[in-house]
Each structure stands twice: as structure tokens, then as C-alpha cells.
C-alpha positions in Angstrom: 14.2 -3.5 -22.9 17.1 -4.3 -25.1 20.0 -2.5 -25.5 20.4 -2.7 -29.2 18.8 0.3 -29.8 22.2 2.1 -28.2 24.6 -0.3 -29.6 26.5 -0.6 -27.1 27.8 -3.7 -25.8 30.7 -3.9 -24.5 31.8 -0.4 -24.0 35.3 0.8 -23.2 36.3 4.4 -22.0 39.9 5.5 -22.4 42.0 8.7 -22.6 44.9 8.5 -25.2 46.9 11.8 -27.0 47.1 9.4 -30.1 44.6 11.0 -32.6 45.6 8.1 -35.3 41.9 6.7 -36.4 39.8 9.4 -34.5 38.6 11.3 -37.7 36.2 14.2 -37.6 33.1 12.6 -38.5 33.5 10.2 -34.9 34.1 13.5 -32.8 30.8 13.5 -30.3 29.8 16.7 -31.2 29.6 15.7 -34.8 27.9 12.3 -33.8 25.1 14.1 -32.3 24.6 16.6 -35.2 23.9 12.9 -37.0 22.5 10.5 -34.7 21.6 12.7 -31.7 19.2 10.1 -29.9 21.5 7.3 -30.4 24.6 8.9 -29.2 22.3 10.5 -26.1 21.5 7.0 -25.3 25.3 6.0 -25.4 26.8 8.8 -23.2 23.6 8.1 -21.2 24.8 4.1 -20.7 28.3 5.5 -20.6 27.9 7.5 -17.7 25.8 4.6 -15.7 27.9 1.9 -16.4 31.0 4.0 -14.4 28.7 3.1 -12.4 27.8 7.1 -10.8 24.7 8.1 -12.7 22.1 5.5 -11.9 19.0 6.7 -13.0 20.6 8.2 -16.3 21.5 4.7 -17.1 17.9 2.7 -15.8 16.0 5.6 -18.1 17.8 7.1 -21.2 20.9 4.7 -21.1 18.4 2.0 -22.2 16.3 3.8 -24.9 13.8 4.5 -21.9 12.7 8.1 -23.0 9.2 9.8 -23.6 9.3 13.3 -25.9 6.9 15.6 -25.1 6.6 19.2 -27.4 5.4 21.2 -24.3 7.0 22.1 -20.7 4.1 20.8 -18.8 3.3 17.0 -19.1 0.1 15.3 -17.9 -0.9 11.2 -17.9 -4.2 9.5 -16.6 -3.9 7.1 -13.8 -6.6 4.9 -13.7 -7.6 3.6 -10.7 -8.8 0.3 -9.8 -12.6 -1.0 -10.6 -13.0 -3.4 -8.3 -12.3 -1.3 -5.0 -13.9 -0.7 -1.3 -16.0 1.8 -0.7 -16.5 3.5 2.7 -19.4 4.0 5.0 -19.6 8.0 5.5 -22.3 8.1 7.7 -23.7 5.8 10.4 -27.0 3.3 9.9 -29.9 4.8 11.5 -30.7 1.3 12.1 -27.4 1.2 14.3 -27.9 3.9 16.4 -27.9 3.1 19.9 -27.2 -0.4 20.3 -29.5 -1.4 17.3 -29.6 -4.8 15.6 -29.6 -3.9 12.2 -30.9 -6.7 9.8 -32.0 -8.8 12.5 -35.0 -11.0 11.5 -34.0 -10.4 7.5 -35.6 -7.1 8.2 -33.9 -4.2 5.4 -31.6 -1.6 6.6 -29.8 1.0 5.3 -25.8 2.2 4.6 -24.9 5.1 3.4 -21.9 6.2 0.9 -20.1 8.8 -0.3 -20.4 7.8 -4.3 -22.9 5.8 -5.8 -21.1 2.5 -6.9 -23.4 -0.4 -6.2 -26.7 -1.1 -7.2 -29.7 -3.4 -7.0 -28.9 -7.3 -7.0 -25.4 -6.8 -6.6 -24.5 -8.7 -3.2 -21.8 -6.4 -0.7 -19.0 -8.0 1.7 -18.3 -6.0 4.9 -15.2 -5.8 6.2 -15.7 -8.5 9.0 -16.6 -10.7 5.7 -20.1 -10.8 6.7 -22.2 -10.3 3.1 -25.5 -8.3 2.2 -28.0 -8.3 -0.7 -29.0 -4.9 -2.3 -32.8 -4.7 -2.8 -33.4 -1.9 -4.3 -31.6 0.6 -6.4 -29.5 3.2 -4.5 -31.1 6.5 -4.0 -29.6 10.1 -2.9 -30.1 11.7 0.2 -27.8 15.3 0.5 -24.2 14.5 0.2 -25.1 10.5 0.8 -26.4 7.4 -1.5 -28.5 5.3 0.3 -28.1 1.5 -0.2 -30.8 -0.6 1.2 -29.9 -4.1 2.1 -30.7 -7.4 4.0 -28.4 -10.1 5.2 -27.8 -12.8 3.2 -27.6 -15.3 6.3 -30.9 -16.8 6.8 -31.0 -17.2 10.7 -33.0 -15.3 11.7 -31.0 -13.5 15.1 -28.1 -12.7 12.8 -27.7 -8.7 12.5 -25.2 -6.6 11.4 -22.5 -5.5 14.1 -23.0 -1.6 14.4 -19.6 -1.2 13.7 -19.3 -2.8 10.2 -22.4 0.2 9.3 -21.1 3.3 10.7 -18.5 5.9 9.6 -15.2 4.8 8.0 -16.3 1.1 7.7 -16.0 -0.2 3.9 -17.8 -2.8 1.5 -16.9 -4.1 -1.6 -19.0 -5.9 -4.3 -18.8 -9.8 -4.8 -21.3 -10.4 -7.5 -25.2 -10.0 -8.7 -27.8 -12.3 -8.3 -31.4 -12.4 -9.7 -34.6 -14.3 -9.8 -35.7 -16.0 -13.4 -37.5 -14.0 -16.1 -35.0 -10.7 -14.6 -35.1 -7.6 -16.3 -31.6 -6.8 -15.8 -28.4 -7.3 -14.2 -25.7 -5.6 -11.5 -24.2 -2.5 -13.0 -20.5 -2.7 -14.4 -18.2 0.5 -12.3 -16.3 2.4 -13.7 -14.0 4.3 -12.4 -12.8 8.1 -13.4 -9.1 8.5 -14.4 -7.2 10.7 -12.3 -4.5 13.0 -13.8 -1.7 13.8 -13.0 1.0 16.5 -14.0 4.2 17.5 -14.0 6.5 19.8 -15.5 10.3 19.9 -17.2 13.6 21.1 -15.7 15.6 23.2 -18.1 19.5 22.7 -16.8 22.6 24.1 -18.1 26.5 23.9 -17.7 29.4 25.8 -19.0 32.8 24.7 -19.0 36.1 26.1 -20.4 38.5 24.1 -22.1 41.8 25.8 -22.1 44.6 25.1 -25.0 47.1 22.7 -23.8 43.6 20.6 -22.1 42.8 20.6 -25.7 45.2 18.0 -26.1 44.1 15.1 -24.7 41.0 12.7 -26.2 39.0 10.4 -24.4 37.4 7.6 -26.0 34.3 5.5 -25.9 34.7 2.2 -28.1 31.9 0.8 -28.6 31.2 -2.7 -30.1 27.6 -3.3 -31.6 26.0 -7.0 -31.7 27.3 -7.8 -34.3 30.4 -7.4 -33.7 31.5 -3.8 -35.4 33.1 -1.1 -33.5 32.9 2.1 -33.7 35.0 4.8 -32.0 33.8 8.1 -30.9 35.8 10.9 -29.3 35.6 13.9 -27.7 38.6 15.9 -25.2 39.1 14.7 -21.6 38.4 18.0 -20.3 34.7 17.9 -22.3 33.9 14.2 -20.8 35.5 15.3 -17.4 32.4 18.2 -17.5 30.1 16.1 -19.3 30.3 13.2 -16.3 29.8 16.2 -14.0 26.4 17.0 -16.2 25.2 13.8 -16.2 25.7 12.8 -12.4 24.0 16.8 -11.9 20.8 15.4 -14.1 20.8 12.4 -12.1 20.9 15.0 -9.4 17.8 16.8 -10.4 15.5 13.7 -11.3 15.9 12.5 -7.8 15.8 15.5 -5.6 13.9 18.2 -8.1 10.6 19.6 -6.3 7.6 20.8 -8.2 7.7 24.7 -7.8 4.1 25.5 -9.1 1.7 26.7 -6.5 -2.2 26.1 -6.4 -2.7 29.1 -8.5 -0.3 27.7 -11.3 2.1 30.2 -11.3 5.8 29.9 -10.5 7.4 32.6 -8.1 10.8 32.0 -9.0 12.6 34.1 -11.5 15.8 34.1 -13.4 18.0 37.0 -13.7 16.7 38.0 -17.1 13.5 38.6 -15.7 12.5 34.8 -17.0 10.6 32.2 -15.2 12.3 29.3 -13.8 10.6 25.9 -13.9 11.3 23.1 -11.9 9.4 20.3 -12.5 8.8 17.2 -9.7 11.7 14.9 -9.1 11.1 10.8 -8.8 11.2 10.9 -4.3 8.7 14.4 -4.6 6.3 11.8 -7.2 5.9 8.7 -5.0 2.9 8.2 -3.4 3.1 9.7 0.4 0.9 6.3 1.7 4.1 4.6 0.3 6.8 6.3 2.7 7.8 4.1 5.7 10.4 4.5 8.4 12.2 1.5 10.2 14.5 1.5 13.0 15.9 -1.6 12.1 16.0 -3.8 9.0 14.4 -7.0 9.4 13.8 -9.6 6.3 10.3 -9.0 7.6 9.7 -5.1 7.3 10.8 -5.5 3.4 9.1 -8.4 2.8 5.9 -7.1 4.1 6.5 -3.3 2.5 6.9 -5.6 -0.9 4.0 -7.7 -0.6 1.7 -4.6 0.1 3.5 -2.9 -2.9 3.0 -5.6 -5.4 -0.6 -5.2 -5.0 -0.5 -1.7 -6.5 2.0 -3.2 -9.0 0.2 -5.9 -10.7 -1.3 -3.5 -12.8 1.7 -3.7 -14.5 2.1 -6.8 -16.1 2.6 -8.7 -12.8 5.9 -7.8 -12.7 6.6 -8.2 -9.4 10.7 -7.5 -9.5 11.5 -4.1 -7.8 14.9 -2.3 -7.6 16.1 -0.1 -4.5 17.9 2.7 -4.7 20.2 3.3 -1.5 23.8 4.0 0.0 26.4 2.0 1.0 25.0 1.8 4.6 22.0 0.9 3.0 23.7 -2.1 1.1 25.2 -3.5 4.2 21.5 -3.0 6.1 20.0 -5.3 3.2 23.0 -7.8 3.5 22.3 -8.3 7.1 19.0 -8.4 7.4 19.1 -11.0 4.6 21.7 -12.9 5.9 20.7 -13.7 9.4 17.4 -14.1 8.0 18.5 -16.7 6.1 19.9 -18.7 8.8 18.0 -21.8 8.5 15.5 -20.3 6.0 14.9 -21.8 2.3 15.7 -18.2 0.7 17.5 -17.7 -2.5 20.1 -14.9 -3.0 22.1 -14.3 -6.3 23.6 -11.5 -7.9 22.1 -10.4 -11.5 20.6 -8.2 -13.3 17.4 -8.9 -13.8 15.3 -5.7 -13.1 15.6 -4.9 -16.7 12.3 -6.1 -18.3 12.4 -7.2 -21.8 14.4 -10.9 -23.6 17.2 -11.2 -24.5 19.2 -8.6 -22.5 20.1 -7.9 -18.8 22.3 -5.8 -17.3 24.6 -7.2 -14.9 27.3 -5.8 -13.1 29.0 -8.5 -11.1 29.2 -7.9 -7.7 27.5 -4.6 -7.8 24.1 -6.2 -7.7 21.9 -8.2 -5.2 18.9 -10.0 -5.9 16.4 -11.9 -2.7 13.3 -13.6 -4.0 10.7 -13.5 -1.3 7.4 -15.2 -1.9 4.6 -14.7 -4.1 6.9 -14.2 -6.9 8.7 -10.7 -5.3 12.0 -9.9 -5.8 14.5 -7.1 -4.8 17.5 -5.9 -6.8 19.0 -3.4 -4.3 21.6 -0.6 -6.4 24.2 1.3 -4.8 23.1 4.9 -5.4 25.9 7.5 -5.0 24.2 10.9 -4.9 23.1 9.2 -1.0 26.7 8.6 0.1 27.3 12.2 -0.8 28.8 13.5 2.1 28.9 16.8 0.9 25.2 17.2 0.2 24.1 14.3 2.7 25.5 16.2 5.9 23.3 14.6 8.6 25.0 11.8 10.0 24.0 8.7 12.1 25.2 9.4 15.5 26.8 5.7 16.0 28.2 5.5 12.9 28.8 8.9 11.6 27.9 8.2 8.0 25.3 9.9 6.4 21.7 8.9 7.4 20.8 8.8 3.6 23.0 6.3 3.2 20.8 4.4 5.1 17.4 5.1 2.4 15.9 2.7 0.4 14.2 3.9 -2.7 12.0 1.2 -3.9 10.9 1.3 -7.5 9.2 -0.5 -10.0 10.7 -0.5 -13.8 7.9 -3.0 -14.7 6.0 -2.8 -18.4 2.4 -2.6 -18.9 0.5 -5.0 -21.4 1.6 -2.1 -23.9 4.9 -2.4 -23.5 5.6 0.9 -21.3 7.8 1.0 -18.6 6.5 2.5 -15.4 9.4 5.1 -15.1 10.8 7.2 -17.7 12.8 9.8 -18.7 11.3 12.2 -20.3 12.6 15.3 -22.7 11.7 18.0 -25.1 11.8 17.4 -28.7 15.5 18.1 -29.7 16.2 19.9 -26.3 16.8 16.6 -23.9 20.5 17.1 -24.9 22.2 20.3 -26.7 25.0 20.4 -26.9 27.9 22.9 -28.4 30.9 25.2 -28.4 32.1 28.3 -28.9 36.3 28.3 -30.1 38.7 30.6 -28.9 42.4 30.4 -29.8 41.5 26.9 -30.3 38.3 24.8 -31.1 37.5 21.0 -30.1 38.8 19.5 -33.3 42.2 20.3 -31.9 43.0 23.2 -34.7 44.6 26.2 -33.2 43.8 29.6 -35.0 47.1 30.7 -36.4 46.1 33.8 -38.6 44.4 36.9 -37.9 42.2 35.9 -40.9 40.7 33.5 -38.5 37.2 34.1 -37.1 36.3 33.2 -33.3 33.5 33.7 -31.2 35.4 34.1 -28.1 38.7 35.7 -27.0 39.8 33.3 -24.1 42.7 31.0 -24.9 41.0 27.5 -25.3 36.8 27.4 -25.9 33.7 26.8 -24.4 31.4 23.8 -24.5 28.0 24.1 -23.5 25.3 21.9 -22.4 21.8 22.2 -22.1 19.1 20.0 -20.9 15.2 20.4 -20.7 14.2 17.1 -19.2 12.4 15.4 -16.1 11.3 12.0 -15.0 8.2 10.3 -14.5 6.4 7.4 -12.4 3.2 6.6 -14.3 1.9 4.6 -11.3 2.9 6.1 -8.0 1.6 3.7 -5.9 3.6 1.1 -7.5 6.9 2.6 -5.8 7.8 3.3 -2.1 10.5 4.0 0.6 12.2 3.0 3.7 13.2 5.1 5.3 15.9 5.2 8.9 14.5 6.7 11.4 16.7 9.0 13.7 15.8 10.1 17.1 
């Protein structure tokens, strides 16, 4: 995706206590009551390119964000077509050393769902194929599929095994005789939903009246060359990096706190619900989790081979980023490097996980790229929140750094044919960043009340600036994303 939408390339941040050319209008608080996506976007990049609030900056730093009206968000996930389908009960014809088929004689399979039908021609899983000759019929809970082999000798039969309970077939194609009536049936099959809910954060922070004094700056320099200047107080973007890295927090870590029943045990102390809706780890798909004991070039290249088969419904994008510590970073290095002793393997540094022309993101020496085969790559991204030491408090017992440092987060940022990205931030409607004060004996503008004429809201000596966020993150394909993760005896 580009970044013109945020305008914001290059970016400087500084602190100065020269207020000459910081006018009112460029204060951050009146920049958001004016251009409040923009400006989201730009403290959203701002806070990623220090380089401590990753998945702010990979979502809403790049214009990334889906707006929803409604706490509870639901997509369709469709799953594939073409797929295998298993064998719930065994062959009659296999029972007891049986020869099923033998002779061209029909026998029959039986399924769970009725997918095939006559003419269409099924593979089994030793590869071995079978015609349908009639249509499928129901018996209880199973559809019965009649078939003979499609190999002509006559003492070929189907291996028992290949029939019976949790085997699987898949269709190849249809074949019929001249003058047919009809064809093999097209599948379809049923979306799936899926559901998740939004995370409604908050932060207070007190500016006192001599922290009032000093400004930070973001300059900002659009593509065509115009800068613009906005500014808030250094105490405000001290608390607002806090904020940001805590969001980054919550759409990593956040766990889905609605039972079966839909309700949501946990209350507020006015009496209110408290929603928490499904961070990105809580959304990947559990078949998708792996542990390693040791990082080979191997073990990722497999884990991204079997993951770029879930991912090429997305545009064959094939380029995945992973999220992990620093112990994480050095895990990659090796296993890289001595694999690449003597191997043909590329490795550069770039930024190329962004999709989109014209625009990519690189941060030079903070990113590593290895393109395996097939077309798969991996952009590995140091992640703070797993070098945390004060939330990350298990520790490897050799090296005595925190065992999520050693994680690997494996995601795909990939676009459909429609242009969406796979993961997204997403927000309510005017609420995915408020934002505000309330002046005391001062107020953010710098102005100091200096007559008992003068209204304030509060009595402390400074103000308050408040931020509030009702916001969550979403994988529209879960099986597209995975983890590695060390495993600790």
C-alpha cells in the first residue's frame, strides 16, 4: 500500500521549547479535530518508525484500517472448492481382508457430505483413481458413492486401507459416453464465518505546569516536497508513545472473552460490561502452531511451504513477515547462515513485505529478507513487546533471556484480487482514536489562567489529556498465518 495517503515521508521527531512557527492550527489536538484519519495514520507511522509499535505501523501507520459501526465484527471465510474428502465409515466390500473392485466389480465408500457425483472420476490417497457410476445416495449419517476402478486388469482391487475410516479422495474430473445427458456437478462450498469483537482502551495522563513547557515535534515532508509541522507537549507524546506501544499490546495478546452462551462475565466498576475482543496470536489458526527445539533452514522452509498453500488465495503472494525477539533474530541469522554454507541462497535486507508499487518500507539494518523456493520469502521484524522482560518473565535456562524472545510470529500482509490486505486494523467510526483534554491552571496551548474570570474544568495545576480507543485487529484468512514456537523442557 502506499504511503501517500499519510503524507509522511521523511518524518522527523524533535523536542524544542522554541514555539516560533508552531501556530495553533498545527497543535495535534487541533489537527485531529480537522483531519482526524490522516493525522491517526501519522502518529500511527510515527510511533512504528521509532521502531516500538510494530503492528500500529504494518496496520494503521499505512492507511491499513477497516471501520465498522458496531462492537461485534463478522467476515466469511471461504473455503476451498477443490478439497479431499474423508472416508467416515469402512467399505463393506473391505471388511475382512476383502478385495474391493477386483474383477471391475462396483463397490462402495461412504462420506460424511455429499460432494461427488455420477461420472466424476475420484483419486485415493495412494493415487490409485475410481469412476462414479451412479449418483450418490444417503444411508443415515453417510452418502454412499458407488464406484469401479478405473484400471482395467482385472486382479487390481482397492487396498482396504485407502476405503475405510479417515482415508480421503478428491475429484480429478468427469467423463461421459456420447449423446450424455449431463455432466459432473460443480461444489460448492459453504462460507464459514467468523467473529470477533472490539477492545475499548483508555489512558489518562496529567500534564503538570512547568511540563507544559516543552513541545515535541513531528515534521513531516509530503511527496512533493511540502512540510508541514505539527506539535503537541513532550509530556502528551511521552504518554501518547506509552498508548500506542499499550494498543500494540492489546492487538497481539487480547483474548476473546465471550463464552458459548454470548455473554461476557466481566464487569467494570460502573456496573458496565467489559469487552475484549480476540487479539492476532488468540486468531491464528491452531493447525498453524509449531514448536522447534532448534532452528534449522529446514523447519522454516518447510512450515513456509505448507503455509503458502493456504496463502495463495491471496493473490499468490507468497512474502511473509515474522514477528519475534531479539533471540529470535539471532536464531534466524544462524540457521540461515550456516545453511547457507555452500548453498545458492539469497539474503538481503529490505522492505519488501509491504504490498502495493511504488513504496516500501525499509529500515536499514533492521530488516532481513531469505528467499526460499517456490517464490517464498521471509522478512523477519524485531518485535519488542517479546523482549519485554517485565511481562516476558520465563527465561531460557541457558541463556536466561526470555523464552518469547525466542517466538516467531509468521504472518501474511498479502492483498486479495480486491485489493484487501489480509490483516487489518480495525476501529469504530470516529472512536479508533479520541482524543482530548481537560485544563487546569494551564491548558495545552501553553496559556496559563491568570484571572479568576477564567473557567477550568479541573483544579490540579497543569491538565489532563485523555485518550480513548475502541479498536481490534483482524486476520481474514487464518490459515494463511502461523508460529514457531521454542520449546522448553
Amino acid at each position: 500500500m502506499s504511503l501517500s495517503k499519510t503524507q509522511v515521508s521523511p518524518l522527523q521527531i524533535y523536542s524544542t521549547r522554541n514555539f516560533t512557527g508552531l501556530t495553533e492550527s498545527n497543535h495535534l489536538s487541533n489537527a485531529y479535530l480537522t483531519k482526524p484519519e490522516t493525522v491517526g495514520s501519522i502518529l500511527s507511522y510515527a510511533s512504528g518508525y521509532q521502531e516500538d509499535n510494530v503492528l500500529t505501523l504494518l496496520t494503521g501507520g499505512i492507511g491499513n484500517t477497516l471501520t465498522v459501526n458496531n462492537r461485534e465484527y463478522d467476515w466469511e471465510l471461504h473455503s476451498q472448492s477443490e478439497r479431499t474428502i474423508e472416508v467416515v465409515a469402512d467399505s463393506p466390500q473391505a471388511v475382512g481382508g476383502g478385495t474391493p473392485g477386483i474383477g471391475g466389480t462396483p463397490f462402495q465408500i461412504y462420506f460424511g457430505e455429499n460432494w461427488f457425483s455420477n461420472t466424476d472420476n475420484i483419486v485415493a490417497d495412494d493415487q490409485t483413481t475410481y469412476h462414479i457410476i451412479e449418483e450418490p445416495y444417503q444411508e443415515g449419517a453417510y452418502w454412499v458413492v458407488t464406484v469401479v476402478p478405473n484400471d482395467i486388469d482385472p486382479t487390481t482391487f482397492a487396498d482396504p486401507a485407502i476405503v475405510s475410516t479417515g482415508a480421503r479422495f478428491s475429484k480429478d474430473y468427469s467423463t461421459v459416453p456420447e449423446y450424455s445427458a449431463r455432466g459432473g456437478g460443480v461444489s460448492y462450498s459453504t462460507p464459514y464465518k467468523l467473529q470477533n469483537q472490539l477492545t475499548t482502551m483508555r489512558k489518562t495522563y496529567n500534564v503538570t505546569r512547568n511540563a507544559a513547557k516543552a513541545v515535541m515535534v513531528l515534521e513531516l515532508c509530503s511527496p512533493d516536497g511540502k512540510k508541514t509541522k505539527l506539535w503537541t507537549k513532550l509530556a502528551e507524546w511521552t504518554a501518547m508513545s506509552e498508548w500506542y506501544r499499550e494498543i500494540d499490546r492489546s492487538m497481539i495478546y487480547s483474548i476473546y472473552n465471550k463464552n458459548a452462551k454470548g455473554e461476557v462475565k466481566l464487569q467494570g466498576d460502573n456496573g458496565r460490561t467489559v469487552y475484549h475482543g480476540a487479539g492476532l496470536r488468540q486468531q491464528i489458526a491452531p493447525a498453524n502452531i509449531r514448536f522447534y527445539n532448534e532452528l534449522t533452514y529446514d523447519i522454516l522452509d518447510q512450515f513456509l511451504l505448507d503455509l503458502s498453500y493456504d496463502n495463495s488465495k491471496w493473490g499468490g503472494n507468497y512474502k511473509f513477515v515474522a514477528l519475534t525477539g531479539k533471540m529470535g533474530m539471532r536464531e534466524f541469522n544462524r540457521a540461515i547462515t550456516e545453511h547457507a554454507k555452500g548453498n545458492n541462497i539469497t539474503v538481503t535486507n529490505s522492505g519488501t513485505f509491504i504490498s502495493g508499487t511504488g513504496d516500501s518500507l525499509t529500515f536499514t539494518g533492521y530488516f532481513k529478507t531469505v528467499e526460499f523456493m517456490n517464490g517464498v520469502s521471509l522478512t523477519v521484524k524485531e518485535f519488542p513487546p517479546y523482549d519485554d522482560i517485565i511481562r516476558n518473565r520465563l527465561l531460557h535456562p541457558k541463556t536466561l533471556k526470555p523464552v518469547e524472545s525466542y517466538r516467531f510470529t509468521i504472518l501474511n500482509f498479502g492483498q486479495n484480487k480486491e485489493g484487501k490486505s489480509n490483516i487489518k486494523k480495525v476501529a469504530m467510526a470516529d472512536s479508533e482514536m479520541a482524543y482530548w483534554h481537560v485544563a487546569g491552571s494551564t491548558d495545552p496551548m501553553g496559556g496559563v489562567a491568570k484571572s479568576v474570570s477564567t473557567s477550568r474544568a479541573s483544579g490540579i495545576d497543569g491538565y489532563e489529556v485523555h485518550f480513548l480507543s475502541e479498536c481490534g485487529i483482524m486476520i481474514e484468512d487464518p490459515t494463511s498465518c502461523g508460529e514457531l514456537i521454542l520449546a522448553i523442557d
